[in-house]
VOKELUM-595580 format. One record per residue (C-alpha): residue number from 1; residue in three letters; y, x, z. Coordinates in Angstrom, 1 decimal, decimal comma. Each point is the difference from the previous one (the first is absolute). Layout:
N
(NUM ALA (Y X Z))
...
This chain:
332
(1 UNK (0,0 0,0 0,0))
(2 UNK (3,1 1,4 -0,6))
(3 UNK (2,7 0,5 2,1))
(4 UNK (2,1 -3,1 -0,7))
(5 UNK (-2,8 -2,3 -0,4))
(6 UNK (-0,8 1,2 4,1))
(7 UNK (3,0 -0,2 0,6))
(8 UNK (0,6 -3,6 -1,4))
(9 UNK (-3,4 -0,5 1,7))
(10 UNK (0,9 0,8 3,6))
(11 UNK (3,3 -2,0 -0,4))
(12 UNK (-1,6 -3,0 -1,2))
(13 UNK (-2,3 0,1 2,9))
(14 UNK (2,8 0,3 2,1))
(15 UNK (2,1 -2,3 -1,0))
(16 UNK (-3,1 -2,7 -0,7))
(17 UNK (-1,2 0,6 4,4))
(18 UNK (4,6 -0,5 0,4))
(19 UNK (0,1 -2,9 -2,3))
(20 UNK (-3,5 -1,5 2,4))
(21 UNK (2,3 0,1 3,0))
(22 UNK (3,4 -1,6 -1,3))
(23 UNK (0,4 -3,7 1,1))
(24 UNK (-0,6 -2,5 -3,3))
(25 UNK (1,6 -3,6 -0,8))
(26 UNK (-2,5 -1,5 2,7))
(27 UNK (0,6 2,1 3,0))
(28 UNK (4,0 -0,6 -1,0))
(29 UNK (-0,3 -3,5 0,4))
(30 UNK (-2,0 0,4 2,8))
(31 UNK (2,7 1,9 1,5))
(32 UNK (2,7 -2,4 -1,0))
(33 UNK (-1,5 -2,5 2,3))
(34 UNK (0,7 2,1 3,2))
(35 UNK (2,4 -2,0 2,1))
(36 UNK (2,5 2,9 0,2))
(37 UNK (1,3 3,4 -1,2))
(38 UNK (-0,9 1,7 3,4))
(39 UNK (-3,7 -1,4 -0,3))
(40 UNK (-0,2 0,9 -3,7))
(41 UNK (1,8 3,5 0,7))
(42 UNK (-2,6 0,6 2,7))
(43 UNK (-2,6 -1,0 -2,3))
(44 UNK (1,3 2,6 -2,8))
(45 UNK (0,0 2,6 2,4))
(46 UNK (-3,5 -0,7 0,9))
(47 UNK (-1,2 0,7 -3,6))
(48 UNK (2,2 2,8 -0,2))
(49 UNK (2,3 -1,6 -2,8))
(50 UNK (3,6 0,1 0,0))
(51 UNK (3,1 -1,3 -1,5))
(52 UNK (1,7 3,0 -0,5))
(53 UNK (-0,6 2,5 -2,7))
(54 UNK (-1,3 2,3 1,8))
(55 UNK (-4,2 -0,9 -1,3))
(56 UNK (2,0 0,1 -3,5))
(57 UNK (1,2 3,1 0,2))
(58 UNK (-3,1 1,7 1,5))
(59 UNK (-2,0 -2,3 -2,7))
(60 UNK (2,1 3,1 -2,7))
(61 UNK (-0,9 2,8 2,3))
(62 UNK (-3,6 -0,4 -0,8))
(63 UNK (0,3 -1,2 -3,4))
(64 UNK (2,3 3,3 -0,8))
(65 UNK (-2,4 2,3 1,7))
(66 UNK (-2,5 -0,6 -2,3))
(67 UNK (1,7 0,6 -3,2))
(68 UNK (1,5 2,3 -1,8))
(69 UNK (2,3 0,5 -3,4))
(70 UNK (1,5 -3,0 -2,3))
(71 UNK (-2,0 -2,2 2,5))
(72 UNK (1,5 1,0 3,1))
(73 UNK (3,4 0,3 -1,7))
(74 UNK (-0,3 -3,9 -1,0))
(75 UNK (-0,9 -0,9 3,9))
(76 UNK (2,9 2,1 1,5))
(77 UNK (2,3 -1,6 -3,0))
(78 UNK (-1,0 -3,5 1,7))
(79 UNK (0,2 1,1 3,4))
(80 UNK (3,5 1,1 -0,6))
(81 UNK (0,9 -3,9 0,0))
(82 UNK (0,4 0,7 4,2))
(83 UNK (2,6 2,7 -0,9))
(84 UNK (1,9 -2,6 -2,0))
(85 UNK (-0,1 -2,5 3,3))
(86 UNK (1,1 3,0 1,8))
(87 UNK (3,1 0,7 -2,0))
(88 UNK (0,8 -3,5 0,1))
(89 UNK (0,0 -0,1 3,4))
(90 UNK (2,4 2,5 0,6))
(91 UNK (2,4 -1,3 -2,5))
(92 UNK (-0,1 -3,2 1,9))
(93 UNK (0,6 2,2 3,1))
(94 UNK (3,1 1,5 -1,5))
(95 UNK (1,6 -3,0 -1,2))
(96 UNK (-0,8 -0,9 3,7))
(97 UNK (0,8 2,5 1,9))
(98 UNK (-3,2 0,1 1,4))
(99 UNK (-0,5 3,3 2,4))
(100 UNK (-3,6 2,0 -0,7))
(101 UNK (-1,6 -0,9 3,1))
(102 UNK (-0,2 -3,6 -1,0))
(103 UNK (-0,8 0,7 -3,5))
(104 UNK (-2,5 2,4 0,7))
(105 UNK (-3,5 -2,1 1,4))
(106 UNK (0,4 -1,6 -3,4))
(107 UNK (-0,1 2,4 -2,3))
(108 UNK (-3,7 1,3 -1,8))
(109 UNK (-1,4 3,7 1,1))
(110 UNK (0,4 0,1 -4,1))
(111 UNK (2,2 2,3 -1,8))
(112 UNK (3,1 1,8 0,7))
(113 UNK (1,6 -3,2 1,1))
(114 UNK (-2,7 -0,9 2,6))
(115 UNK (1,1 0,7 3,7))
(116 UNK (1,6 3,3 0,5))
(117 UNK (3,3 1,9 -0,9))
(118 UNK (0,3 -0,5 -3,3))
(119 UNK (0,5 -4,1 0,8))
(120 UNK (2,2 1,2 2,9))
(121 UNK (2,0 1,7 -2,3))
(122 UNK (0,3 -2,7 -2,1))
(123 UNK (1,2 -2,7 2,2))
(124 UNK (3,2 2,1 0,7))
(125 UNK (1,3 -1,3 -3,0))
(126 UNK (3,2 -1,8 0,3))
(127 UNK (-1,1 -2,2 -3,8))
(128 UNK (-2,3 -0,5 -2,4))
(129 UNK (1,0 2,2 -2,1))
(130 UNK (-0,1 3,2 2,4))
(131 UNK (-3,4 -0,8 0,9))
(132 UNK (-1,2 0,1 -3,5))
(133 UNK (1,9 3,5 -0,5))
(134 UNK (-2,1 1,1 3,4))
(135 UNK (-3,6 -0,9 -2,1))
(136 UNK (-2,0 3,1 -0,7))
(137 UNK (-0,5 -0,3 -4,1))
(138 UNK (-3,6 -1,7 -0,2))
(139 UNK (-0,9 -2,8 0,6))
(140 UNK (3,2 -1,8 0,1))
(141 UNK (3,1 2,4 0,1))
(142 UNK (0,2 1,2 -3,7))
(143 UNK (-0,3 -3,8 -1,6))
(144 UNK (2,4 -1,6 2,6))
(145 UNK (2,3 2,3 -0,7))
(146 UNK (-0,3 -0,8 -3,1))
(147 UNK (0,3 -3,6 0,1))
(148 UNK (3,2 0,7 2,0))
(149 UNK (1,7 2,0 -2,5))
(150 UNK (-1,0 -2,3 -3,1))
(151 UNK (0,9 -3,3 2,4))
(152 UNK (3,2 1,6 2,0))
(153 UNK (0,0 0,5 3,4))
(154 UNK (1,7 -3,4 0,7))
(155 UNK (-2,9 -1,7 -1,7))
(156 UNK (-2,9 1,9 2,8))
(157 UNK (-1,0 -3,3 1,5))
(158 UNK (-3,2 0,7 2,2))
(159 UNK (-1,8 -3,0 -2,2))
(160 UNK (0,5 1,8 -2,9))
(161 UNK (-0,5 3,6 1,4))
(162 UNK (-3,4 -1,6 1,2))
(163 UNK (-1,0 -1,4 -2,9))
(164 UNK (0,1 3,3 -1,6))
(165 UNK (-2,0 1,8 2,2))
(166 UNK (-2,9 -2,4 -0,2))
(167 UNK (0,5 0,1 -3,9))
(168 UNK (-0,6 3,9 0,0))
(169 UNK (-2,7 0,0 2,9))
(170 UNK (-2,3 -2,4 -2,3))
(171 UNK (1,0 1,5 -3,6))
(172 UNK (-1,1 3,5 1,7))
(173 UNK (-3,2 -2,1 1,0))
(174 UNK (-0,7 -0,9 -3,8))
(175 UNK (0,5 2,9 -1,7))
(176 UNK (-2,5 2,0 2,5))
(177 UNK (-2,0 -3,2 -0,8))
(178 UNK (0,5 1,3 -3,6))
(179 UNK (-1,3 3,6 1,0))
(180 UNK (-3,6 -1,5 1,0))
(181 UNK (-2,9 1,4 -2,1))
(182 UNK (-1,3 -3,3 -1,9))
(183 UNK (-2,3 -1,7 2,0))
(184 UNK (2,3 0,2 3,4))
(185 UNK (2,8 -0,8 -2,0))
(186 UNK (-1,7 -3,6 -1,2))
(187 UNK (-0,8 -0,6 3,8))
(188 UNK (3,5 0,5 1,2))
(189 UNK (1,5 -1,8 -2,4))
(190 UNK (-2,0 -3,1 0,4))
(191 UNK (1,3 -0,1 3,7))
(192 UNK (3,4 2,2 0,4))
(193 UNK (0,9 -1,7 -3,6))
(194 UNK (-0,2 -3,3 1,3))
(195 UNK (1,3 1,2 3,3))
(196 UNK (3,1 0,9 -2,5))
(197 UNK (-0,1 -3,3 -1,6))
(198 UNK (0,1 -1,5 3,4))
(199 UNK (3,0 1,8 1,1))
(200 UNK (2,1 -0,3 -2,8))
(201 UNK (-0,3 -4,2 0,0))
(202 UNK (0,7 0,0 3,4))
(203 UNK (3,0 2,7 -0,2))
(204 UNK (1,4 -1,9 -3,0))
(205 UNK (-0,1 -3,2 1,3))
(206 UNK (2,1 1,3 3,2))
(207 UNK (2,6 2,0 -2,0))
(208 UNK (0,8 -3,7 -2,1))
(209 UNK (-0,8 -2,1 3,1))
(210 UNK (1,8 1,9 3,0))
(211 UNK (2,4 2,4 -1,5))
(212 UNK (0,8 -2,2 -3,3))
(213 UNK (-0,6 3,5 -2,2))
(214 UNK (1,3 -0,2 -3,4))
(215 UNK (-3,2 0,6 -2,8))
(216 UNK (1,4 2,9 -0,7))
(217 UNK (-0,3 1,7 3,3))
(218 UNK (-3,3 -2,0 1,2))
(219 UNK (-2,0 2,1 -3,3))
(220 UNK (1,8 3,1 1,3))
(221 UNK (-1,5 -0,1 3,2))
(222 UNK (-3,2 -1,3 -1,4))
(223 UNK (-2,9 2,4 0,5))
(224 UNK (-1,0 1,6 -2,7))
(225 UNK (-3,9 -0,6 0,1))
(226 UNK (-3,3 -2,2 0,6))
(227 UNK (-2,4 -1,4 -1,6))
(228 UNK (0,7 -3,1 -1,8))
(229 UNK (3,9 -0,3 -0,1))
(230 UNK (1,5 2,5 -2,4))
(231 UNK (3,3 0,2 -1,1))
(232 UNK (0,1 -3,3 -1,7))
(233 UNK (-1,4 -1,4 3,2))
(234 UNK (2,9 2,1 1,6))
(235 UNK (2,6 -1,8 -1,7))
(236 UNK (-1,2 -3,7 0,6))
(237 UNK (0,2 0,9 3,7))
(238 UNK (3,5 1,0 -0,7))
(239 UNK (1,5 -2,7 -2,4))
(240 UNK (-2,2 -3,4 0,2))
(241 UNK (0,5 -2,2 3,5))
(242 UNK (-2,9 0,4 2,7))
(243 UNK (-1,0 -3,4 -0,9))
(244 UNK (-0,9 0,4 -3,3))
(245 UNK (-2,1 3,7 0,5))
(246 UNK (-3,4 -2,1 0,1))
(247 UNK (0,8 -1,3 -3,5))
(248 UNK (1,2 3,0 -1,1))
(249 UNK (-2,6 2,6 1,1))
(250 UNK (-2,7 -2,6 -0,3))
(251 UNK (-2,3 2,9 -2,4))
(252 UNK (0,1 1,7 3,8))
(253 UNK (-2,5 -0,3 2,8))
(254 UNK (2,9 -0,8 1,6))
(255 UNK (1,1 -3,4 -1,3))
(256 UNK (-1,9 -2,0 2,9))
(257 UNK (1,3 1,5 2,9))
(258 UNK (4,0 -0,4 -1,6))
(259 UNK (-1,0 -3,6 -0,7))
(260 UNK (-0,7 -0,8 3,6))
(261 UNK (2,5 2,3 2,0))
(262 UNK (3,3 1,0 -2,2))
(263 UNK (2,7 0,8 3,4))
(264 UNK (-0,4 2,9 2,1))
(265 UNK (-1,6 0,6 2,6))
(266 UNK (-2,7 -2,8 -1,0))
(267 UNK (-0,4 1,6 -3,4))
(268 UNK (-0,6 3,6 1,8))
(269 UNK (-2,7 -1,6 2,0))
(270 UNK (-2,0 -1,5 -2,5))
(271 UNK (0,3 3,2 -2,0))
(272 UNK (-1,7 1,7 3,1))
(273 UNK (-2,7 -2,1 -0,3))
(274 UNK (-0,5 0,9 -3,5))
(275 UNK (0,1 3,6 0,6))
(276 UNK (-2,6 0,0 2,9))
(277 UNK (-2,0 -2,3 -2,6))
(278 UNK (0,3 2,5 -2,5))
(279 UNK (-0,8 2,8 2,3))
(280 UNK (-2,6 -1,2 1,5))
(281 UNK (-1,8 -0,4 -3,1))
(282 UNK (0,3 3,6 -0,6))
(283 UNK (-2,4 0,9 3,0))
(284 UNK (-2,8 -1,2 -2,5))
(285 UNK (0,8 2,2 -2,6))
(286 UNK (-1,1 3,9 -0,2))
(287 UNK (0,0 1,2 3,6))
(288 UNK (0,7 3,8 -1,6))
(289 UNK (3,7 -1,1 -1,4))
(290 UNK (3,4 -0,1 1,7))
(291 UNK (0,5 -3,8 0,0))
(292 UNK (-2,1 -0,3 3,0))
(293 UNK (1,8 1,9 2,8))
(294 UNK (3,4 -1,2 -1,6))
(295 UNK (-1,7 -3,4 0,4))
(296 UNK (-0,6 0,5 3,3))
(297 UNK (3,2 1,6 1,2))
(298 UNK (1,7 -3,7 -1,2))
(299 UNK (-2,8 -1,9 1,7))
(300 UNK (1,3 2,2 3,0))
(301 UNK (3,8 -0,6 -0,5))
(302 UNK (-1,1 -3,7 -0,7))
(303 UNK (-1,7 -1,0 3,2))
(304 UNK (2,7 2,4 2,2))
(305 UNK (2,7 -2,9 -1,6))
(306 UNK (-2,4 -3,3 0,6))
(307 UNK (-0,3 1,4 3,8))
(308 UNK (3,9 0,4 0,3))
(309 UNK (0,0 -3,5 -1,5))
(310 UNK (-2,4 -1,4 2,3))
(311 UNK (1,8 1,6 2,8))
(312 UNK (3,4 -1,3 -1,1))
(313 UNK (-1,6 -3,6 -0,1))
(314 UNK (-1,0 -0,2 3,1))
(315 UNK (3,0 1,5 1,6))
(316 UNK (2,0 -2,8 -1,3))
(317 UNK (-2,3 -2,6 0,6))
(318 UNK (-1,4 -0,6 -3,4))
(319 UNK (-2,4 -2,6 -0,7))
(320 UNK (-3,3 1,8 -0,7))
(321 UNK (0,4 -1,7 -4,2))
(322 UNK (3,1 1,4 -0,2))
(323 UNK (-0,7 3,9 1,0))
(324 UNK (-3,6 -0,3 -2,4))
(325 UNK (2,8 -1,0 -2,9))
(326 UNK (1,2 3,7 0,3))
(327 UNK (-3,1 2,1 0,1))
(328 UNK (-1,0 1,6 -3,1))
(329 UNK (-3,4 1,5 0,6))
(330 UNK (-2,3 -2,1 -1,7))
(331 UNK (-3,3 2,3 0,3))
(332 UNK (-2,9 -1,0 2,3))
C-alpha cells in the first residue's frame, strides 16, 4: 500500500470510530425534549459534547496530522475560516472600543489573530482603518489594504471590510482545491464546491436583503468559486430579486431549497441542510479520497451549531417544535 493510500486509510478509520460517537438527528430530538438548558447542558457534558468550538477545532488537529501536501494545504485553507471570525471580532472590538481582556476568551488559538500580542496590538487602534494598516500581509493585511485604497478610506465600513476577507479566505480555499491531484480534487469539490455554492446564496441574499448592495457590488464580493454556480450563476445572484432565484437557477440542484426559503437567515438554514445532505452522502464514496475528512469536519461544525441552537432554545423557553425547526443535522 502506498503511503497515501495508508494514510487515507488510517484517517478514514479515524474519522469513521469519531463520526460513531457524534450525536445524530435522533439523539438531538431527544435532547430537545430536556426541560431546561441546565439539564440539557449537564447532559452534554456527560457525553463529553460541547457547544463551543473547541471539538471543531481539535476535529482539524487530527485530520491535519495525518496529511500532508496539496491535501493538507486545502484543510488549513478551510480552517483559516476561524482566522476570518477572528479578525472580525476585533474590528468589532475597535469600532467598540472593546479593551483585550474582554475580547480575548473569544477569540480561536488559530492564526496570528488568535489570543496573544498580535490581537493586543491590534485593538489599540483608534479606527478601522489603522487596524487594517497593523495586519501582517497574509491572510488579510495585503487585500484590505487593498480594498481600502481602491474604495477610499471614507468608504472602510467593517461590513464591507468583512466581506472581503471572507471573499479571499474561500477563493484561497478553491484554488488549493484546484491544486488537488485528480481523484482528491473530484472529492472536494463535490463537498467544498457546494459548500461554495451554499455560501455565496446565503451571502448574496444578505448583501440585497440587509445592506441593500447595488448588483454591481453584490458580484464584486461574490466568491469566485464552487461547484454548480459559475459566473453566470454569479451574476443572477447579483441582478435578479431573491424571489425569482428558484426560477432562474432552476437547471441547479439548488432550485428546491430557493423555492421554499428565499430571506435570510431561513434561506441559510435550509442551505445547511442541503450541505450536511450532500456531505453525508460522500462518506459512501471512496474511503481513500479527501471528501471524506472534509465531510466530516462539516458534520463537526454542523452538530457544534444544532447544540448552540438547542442550547439557545431552551434558554429562552422555546417550545421543543420550535428549537427542532433550527437543527440541521439530519444524519441518524
Amino acid at each position: 500500500m502506498s503511503s497515501a493510500l495508508h494514510r487515507y486509510a488510517h484517517l478514514n478509520a479515524r474519522v469513521r470510530a469519531r463520526l460513531a460517537r457524534l450525536p445524530g438527528r435522533r439523539h438531538l430530538e431527544t435532547l430537545a425534549a430536556y426541560p431546561d438548558e441546565l439539564s440539557l447542558r449537564r447532559e452534554l457534558a456527560a457525553f463529553g459534547a460541547t457547544t463551543d468550538l473547541g471539538a471543531v477545532l481539535a476535529a482539524f488537529d487530527v485530520v491535519l496530522a495525518l496529511l500532508d501536501g496539496a491535501a493538507r494545504d486545502v484543510v488549513e485553507s478551510y480552517r483559516a475560516r476561524y482566522e476570518c471570525e477572528n479578525l472580525k471580532l476585533l474590528l468589532r472590538a475597535v469600532e467598540l472600543r472593546a479593551p483585550y481582556e474582554g475580547v480575548r476568551p473569544l477569540l480561536y488559538a488559530v492564526g496570528e489573530l488568535g489570543p496573544g500580542d498580535k490581537a493586543q496590538e491590534l485593538l489599540m487602534a483608534q479606527t478601522l482603518v489603522d487596524a487594517v494598516s497593523f495586519l501582517p500581509p497574509l491572510p488579510f493585511g495585503l487585500v484590505l489594504r487593498r480594498h481600502m485604497h481602491a474604495a477610499g478610506a471614507a468608504h472602510a465600513e467593517r461590513f464591507r471590510l468583512e466581506t472581503v476577507a471572507e471573499r479571499e479566505v474561500y477563493e484561497r480555499l478553491w484554488e488549493g482545491v484546484g491544486r488537488l491531484d485528480p481523484g482528491d480534487r473530484e472529492s472536494a469539490t463535490r463537498v467544498l464546491g457546494t459548500k461554495l455554492d451554499c455560501v455565496n446564496l446565503g451571502r448574496s441574499a444578505r448583501l440585497r436583503v440587509y445592506h441593500g448592495l447595488a448588483p454591481e457590488e453584490v458580484l464584486l464580493y461574490a466568491i469566485r468559486g464552487g461547484r454548480f454556480l459559475g459566473s453566470a450563476e454569479r451574476a443572477v445572484l447579483a441582478e435578479v430579486p431573491p424571489a425569482r432565484w428558484s426560477a432562474a437557477l432552476a437547471h441547479t440542484q439548488y432550485r428546491a431549497v430557493l423555492a421554499e426559503a428565499e430571506m435570510p437567515p431561513a434561506l441559510e438554514l435550509s442551505l445547511e441542510r442541503l450541505l450536511a445532505r450532500e456531505v453525508s452522502r460522500e462518506l459512501s464514496r471512496n474511503p481513500f479520497r479527501l471528501g471524506i475528512p472534509l465531510a466530516y469536519l462539516i458534520l463537526e461544525e454542523t452538530l457544534a451549531a444544532d447544540l448552540r441552537r438547542l442550547c439557545e432554545g431552551k434558554h429562552f423557553g422555546w417550545p421543543e417544535s420550535r428549537i427542532l425547526e433550527g437543527v440541521a443535522t439530519e444524519r441518524g
